[in-house]
LOLUM-308641 format. One line per 4 residues: number of its first residue (from 1); their letters; for each residue x negated, y negated, z of N, C-alpha, C. Coordinates in steps of 0.2 Angstrom, whole numbers. Each point is the difference from the previous one (the first is absolute). Layout:
# residues N
NUM) a) X:Y:Z:X:Y:Z:X:Y:Z; ...
This chain:
# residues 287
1) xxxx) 74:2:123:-1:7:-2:-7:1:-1; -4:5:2:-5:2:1:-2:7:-5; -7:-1:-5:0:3:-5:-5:4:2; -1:6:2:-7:4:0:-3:4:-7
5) xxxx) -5:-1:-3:-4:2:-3:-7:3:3; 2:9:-6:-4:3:5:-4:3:-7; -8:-3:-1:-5:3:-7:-6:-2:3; -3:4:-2:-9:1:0:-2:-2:-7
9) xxxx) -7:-4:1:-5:1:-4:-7:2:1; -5:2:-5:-6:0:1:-5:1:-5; -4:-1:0:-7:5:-5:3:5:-3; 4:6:4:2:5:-4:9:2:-1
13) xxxx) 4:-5:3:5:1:-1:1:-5:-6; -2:-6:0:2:-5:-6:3:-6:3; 3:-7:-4:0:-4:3:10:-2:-2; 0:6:-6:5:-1:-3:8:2:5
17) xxxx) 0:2:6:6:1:3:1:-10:4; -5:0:2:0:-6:3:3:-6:-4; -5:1:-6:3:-8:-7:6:2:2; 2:5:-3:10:-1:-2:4:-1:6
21) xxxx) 1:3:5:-1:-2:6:1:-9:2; -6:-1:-2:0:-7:0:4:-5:-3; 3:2:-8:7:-2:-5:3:1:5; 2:7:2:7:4:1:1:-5:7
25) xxxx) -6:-1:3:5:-5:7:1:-8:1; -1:1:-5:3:-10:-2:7:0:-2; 2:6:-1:7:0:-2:5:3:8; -2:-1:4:1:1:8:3:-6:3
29) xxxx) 5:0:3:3:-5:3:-3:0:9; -3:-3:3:-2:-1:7:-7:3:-1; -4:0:5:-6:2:3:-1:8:-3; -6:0:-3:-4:5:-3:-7:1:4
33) xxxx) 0:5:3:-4:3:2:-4:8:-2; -8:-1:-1:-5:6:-3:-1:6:5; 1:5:0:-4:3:4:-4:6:-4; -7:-1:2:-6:3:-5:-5:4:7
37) xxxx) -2:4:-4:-8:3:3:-2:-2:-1; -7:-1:3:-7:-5:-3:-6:4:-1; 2:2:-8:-4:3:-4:-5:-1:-1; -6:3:-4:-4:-4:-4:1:-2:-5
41) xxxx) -1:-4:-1:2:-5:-7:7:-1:-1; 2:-3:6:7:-4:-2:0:-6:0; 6:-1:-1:2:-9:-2:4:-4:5; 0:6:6:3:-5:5:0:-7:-1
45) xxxx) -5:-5:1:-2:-6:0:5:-3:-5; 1:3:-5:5:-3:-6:6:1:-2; 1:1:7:7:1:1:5:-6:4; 2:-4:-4:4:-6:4:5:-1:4
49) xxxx) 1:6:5:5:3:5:-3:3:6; 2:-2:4:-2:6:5:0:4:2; -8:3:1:0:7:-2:-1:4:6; 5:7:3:-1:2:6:-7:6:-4
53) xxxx) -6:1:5:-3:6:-1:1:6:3; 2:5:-5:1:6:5:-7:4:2; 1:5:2:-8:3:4:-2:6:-6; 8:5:-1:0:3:-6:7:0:-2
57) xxxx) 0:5:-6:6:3:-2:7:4:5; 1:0:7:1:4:2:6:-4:1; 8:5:0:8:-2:0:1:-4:7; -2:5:3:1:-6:8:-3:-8:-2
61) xxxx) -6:1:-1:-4:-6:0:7:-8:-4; -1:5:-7:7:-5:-3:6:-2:3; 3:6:4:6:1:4:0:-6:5; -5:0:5:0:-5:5:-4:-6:-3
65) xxxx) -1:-2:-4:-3:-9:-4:8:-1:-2; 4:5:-3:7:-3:-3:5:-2:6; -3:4:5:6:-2:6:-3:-7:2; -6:0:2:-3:-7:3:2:-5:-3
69) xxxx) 0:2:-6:3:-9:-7:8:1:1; 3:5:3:7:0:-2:1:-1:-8; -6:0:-5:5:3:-7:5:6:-2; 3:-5:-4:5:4:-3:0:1:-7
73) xxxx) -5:-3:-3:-1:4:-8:-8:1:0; -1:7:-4:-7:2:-2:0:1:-6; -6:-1:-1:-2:1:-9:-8:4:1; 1:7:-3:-4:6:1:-3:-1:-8
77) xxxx) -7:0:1:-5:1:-7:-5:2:2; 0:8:1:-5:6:1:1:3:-2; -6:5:-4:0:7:-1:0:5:6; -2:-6:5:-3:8:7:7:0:4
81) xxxx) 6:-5:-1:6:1:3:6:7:-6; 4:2:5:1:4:-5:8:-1:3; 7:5:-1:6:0:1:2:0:7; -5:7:2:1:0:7:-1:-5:4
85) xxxx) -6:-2:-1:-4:-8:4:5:-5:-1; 4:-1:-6:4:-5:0:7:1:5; 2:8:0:6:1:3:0:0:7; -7:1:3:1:1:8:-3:-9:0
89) xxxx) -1:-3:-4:0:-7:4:8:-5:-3; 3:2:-4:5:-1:3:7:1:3; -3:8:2:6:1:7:-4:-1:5; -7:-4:0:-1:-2:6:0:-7:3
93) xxxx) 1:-5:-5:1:-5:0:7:-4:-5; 1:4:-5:6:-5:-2:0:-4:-6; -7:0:-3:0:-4:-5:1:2:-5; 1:-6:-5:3:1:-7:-8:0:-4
97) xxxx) 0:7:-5:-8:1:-2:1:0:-8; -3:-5:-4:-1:0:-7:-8:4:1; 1:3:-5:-4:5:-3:-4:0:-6; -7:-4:0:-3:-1:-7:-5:8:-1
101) xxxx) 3:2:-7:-2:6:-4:-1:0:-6; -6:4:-2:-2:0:-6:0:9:-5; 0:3:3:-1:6:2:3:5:-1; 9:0:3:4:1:0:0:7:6
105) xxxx) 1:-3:5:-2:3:6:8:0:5; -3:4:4:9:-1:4:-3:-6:7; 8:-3:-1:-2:-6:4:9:0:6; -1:1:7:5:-2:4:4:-8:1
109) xxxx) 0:-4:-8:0:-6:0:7:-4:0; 1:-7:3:8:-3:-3:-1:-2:-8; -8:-3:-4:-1:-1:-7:-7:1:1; 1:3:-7:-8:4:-4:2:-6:-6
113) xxxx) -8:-1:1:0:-5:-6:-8:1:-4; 2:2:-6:-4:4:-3:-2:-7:-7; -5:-4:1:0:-4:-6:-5:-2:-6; 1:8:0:-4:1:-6:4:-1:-8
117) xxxx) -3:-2:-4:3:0:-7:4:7:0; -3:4:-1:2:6:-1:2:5:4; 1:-4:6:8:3:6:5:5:-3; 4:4:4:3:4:-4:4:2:7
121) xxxx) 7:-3:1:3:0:5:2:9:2; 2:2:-6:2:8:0:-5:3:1; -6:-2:2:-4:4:3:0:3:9; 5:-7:4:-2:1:4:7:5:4
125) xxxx) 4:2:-5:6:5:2:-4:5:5; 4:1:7:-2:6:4:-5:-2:1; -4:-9:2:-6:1:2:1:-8:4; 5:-3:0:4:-5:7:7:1:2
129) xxxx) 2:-4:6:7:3:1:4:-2:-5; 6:2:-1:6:-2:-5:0:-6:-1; -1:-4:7:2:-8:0:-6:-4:-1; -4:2:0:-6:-3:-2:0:-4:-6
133) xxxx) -2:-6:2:3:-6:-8:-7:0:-4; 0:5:-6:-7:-2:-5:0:-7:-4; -7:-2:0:-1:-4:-3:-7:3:-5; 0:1:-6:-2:2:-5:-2:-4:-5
137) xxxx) -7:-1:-4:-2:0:-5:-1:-9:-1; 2:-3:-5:-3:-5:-3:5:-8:5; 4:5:3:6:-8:1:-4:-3:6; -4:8:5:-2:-3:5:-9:0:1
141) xxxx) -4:-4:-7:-4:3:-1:-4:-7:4; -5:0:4:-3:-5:4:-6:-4:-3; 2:-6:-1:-5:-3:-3:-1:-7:3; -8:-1:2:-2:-5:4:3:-7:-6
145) xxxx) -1:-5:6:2:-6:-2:-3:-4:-6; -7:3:4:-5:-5:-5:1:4:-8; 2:6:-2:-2:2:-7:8:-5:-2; 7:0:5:6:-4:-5:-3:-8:-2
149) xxxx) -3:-2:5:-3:-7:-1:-5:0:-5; -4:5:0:-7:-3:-4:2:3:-9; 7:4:1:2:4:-7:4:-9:-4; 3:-4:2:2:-6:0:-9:-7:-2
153) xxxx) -7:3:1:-1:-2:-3:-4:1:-6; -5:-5:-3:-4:2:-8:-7:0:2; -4:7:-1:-5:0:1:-5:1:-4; -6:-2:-2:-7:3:-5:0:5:2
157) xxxx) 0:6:-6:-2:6:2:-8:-1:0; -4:1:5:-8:-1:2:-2:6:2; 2:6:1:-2:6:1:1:5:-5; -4:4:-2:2:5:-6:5:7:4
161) xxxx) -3:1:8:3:5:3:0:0:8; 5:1:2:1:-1:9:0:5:1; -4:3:5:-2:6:3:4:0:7; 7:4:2:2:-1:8:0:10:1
165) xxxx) -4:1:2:1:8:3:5:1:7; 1:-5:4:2:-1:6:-4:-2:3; 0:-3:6:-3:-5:6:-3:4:3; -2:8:0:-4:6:2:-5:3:-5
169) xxxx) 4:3:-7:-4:4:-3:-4:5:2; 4:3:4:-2:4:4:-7:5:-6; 2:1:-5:-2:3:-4:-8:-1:-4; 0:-9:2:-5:-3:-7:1:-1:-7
173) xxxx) 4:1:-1:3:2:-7:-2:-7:-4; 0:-8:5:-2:-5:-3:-6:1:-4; -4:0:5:-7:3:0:-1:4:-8; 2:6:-1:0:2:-7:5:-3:-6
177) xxxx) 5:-3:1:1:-4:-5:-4:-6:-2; -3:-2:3:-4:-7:-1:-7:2:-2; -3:8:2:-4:2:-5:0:1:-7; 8:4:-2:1:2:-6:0:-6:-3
181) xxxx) 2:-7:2:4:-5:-6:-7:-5:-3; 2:0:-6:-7:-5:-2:-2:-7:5; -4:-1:1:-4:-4:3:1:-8:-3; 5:-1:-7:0:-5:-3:8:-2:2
185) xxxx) 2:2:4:7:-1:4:2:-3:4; 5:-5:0:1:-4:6:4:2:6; -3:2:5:5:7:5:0:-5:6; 8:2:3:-1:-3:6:3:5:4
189) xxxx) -2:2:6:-1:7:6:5:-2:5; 6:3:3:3:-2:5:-2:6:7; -1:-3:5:-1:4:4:0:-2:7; -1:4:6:2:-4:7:-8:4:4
193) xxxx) 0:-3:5:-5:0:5:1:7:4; 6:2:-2:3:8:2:-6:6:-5; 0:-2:-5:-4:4:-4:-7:2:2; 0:6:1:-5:2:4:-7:0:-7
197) xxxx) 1:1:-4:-6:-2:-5:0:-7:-3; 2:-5:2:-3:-8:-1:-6:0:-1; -2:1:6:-8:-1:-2:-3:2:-6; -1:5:-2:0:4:-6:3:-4:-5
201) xxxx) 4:-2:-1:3:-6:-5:-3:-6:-1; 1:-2:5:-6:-9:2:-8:2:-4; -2:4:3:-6:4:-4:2:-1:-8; 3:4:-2:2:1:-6:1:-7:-3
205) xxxx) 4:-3:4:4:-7:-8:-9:-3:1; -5:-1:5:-5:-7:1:-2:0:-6; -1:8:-5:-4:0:-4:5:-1:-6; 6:-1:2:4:0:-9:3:-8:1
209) xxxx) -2:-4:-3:4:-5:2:7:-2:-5; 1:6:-4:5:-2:-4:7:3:3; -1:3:10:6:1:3:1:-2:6; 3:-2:1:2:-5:7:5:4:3
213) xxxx) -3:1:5:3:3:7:4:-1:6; 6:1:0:6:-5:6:2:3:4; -6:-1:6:3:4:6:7:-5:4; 4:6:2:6:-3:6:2:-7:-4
217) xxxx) 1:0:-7:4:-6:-3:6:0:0; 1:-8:0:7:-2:3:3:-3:-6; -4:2:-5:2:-3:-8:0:9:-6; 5:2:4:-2:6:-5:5:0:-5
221) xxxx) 8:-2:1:3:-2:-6:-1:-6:-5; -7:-1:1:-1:-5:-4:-5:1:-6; -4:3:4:-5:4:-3:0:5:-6; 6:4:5:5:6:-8:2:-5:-4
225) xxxx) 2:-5:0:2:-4:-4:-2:-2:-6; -9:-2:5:-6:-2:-6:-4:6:-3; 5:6:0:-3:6:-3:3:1:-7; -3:2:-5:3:5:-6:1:6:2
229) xxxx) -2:5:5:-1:7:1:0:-1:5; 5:6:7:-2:1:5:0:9:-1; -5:1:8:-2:6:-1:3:2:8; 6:3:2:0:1:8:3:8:0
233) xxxx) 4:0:6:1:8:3:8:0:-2; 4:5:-3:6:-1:2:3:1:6; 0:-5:3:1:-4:7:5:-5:-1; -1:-2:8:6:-8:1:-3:-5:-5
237) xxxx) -6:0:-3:-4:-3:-4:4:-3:-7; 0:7:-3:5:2:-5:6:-6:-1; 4:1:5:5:-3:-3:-2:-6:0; -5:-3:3:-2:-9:-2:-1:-1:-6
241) xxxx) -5:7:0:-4:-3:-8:7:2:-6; 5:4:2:5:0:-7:3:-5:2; 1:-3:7:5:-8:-1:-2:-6:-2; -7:-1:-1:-5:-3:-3:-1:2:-8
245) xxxx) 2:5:-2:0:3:-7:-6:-1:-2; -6:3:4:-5:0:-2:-3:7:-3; -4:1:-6:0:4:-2:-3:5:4; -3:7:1:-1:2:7:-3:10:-4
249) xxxx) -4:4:6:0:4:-2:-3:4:8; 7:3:0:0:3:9:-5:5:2; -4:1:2:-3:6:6:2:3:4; 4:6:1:1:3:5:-5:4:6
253) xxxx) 0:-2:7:-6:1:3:4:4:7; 5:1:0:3:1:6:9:4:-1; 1:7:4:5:3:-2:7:-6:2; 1:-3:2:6:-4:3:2:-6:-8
257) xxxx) -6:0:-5:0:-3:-5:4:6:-6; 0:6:2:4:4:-6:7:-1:-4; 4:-2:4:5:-3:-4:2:-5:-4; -6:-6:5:-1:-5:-6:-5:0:-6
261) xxxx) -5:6:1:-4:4:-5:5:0:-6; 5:5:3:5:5:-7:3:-7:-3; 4:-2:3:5:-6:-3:-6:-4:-3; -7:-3:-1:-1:-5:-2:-3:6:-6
265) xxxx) -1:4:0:-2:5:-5:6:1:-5; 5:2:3:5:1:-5:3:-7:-3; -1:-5:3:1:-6:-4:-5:-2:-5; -5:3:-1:-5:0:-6:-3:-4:4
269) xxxx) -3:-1:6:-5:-7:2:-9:5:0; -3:-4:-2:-7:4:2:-2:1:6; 1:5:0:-2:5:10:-6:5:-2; -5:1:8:-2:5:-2:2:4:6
273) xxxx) 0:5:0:0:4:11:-5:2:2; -7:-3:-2:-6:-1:5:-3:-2:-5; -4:-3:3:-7:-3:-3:-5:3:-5; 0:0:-6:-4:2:-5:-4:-6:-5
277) xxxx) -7:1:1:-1:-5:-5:2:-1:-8; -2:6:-2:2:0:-8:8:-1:1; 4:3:2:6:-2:1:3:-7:1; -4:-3:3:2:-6:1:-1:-4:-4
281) xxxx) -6:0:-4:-2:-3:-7:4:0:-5; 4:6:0:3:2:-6:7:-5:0; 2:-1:9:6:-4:1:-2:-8:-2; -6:-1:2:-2:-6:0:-1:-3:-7
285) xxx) -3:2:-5:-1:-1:-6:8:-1:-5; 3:3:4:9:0:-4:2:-4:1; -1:-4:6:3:-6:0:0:-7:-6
């Protein structure tokens, strides 16, 4: 059986459809294959499955790649696909389509799989078929291998705070956090070669040597580990750093982050919904 996955990354989409993506097809029985645009700033290269290039987003394009592999299951993780794009490809091909949503968007799917902590299956009434099998909230909530293996081990806590904005930060928002925080802090940076403002960072740590900066690390659950404080997006992030039960204080930097904004705010966790310095201080000092 033949699995198509079909998600982008880049500098300005994120790197986060891809990670999960990446849990979600080890649970695949038979051949796994990527099909990506070759964006700027993506992670094709880290992707350990073969990966078809498409030219663009266009429904033909996907239609005749499905026919050539003869796949018969797809697994859709796109904002730029939508119900229709899901329904003419499969009355044009036949295949069985799991639908990853965050959103709460209409999807022409056989499983929407939504795995967010704060999932809300009755949201998606009148927005799948009838028969559409939800998978909601925390049972199906994807977490990389290395955070189950490295939560099993005992670490020195050697960082005071782990800084992961995403593998983009499209924003910079590192950047001004690690301005406001005292300089007598032990800070470790998580970031990717996607980030279009590294440079600008590299700059920045030469002259602090009390933060070390981890591009495209392959030790990131271990890292959070050696943290008392993480500082990221509520993102696919999020659920690591709460599976690791590390203490944490979310940035929201992006609309697709709203609902796990609300739920992580009405669970009392310290959030903010955009970047404020004095605001962030006042979270940071509370801890």
């Amino acid at each position: 059986m033949k699995t198509l996955i079909r998600a982008d990354s880049s500098s300005t989409i994120g790197l986060g459809h891809i990670m999960r993506d990446l849990v979600l097809a080890k649970s695949f029985e038979g051949e796994v294959i990527f099909a990506c645009q070759n964006l700027e700033g993506n992670i094709i290269a880290s992707i350990p499955y073969d990966v078809k290039i498409l030219k663009s987003n266009r429904v033909e394009e996907l239609i005749a790649l499905i026919k050539s592999l003869h796949v018969k299951h797809l697994v859709i993780d796109h904002y730029g696909i939508d119900a229709q794009f899901e329904h003419t490809v499969k009355e044009a091909t036949g295949v069985k389509i799991l639908s990853l949503d965050d959103t709460y968007q209409a999807h022409a799917c056989d499983i929407l799989l939504n795995h967010n902590l704060c999932a809300d299956a009755s949201r998606y009434k009148n927005l799948v078929p009838k028969n559409c099998e939800l998978r909601c909230g925390s049972l199906y909530t994807l977490i990389r291998d290395e955070f189950r293996d490295e939560k099993k081990q005992t670490r020195e806590k050697i960082y005071d705070i782990l800084i992961a904005m995403g593998g983009t930060d499209a924003s910079n928002i590192t950047l001004s956090i690690l301005k406001t925080l005292s300089h007598s802090l032990h800070v470790s940076v998580l970031t990717t070669t996607a980030n279009a403002h590294l440079g600008e960072l590299q700059n920045y740590v030469q002259d602090h040597p009390n933060i070390a900066l981890h591009v495209n690390s392959n030790e990131v659950a271990k890292l959070l580990h050696q943290s008392r404080l993480a500082i990221v997006t509520p993102s696919v992030m999020v659920h690591e750093v709460l599976f690791m039960e590390v203490p944490f204080i979310a940035i929201k930097v992006a609309s697709n982050q709203d609902d796990m904004f609300a739920y992580l705010q009405a669970q009392g966790y310290p959030v903010l919904k955009e970047w404020d310095a004095s605001l962030f201080m006042q979270l940071y000092n509370a801890q």
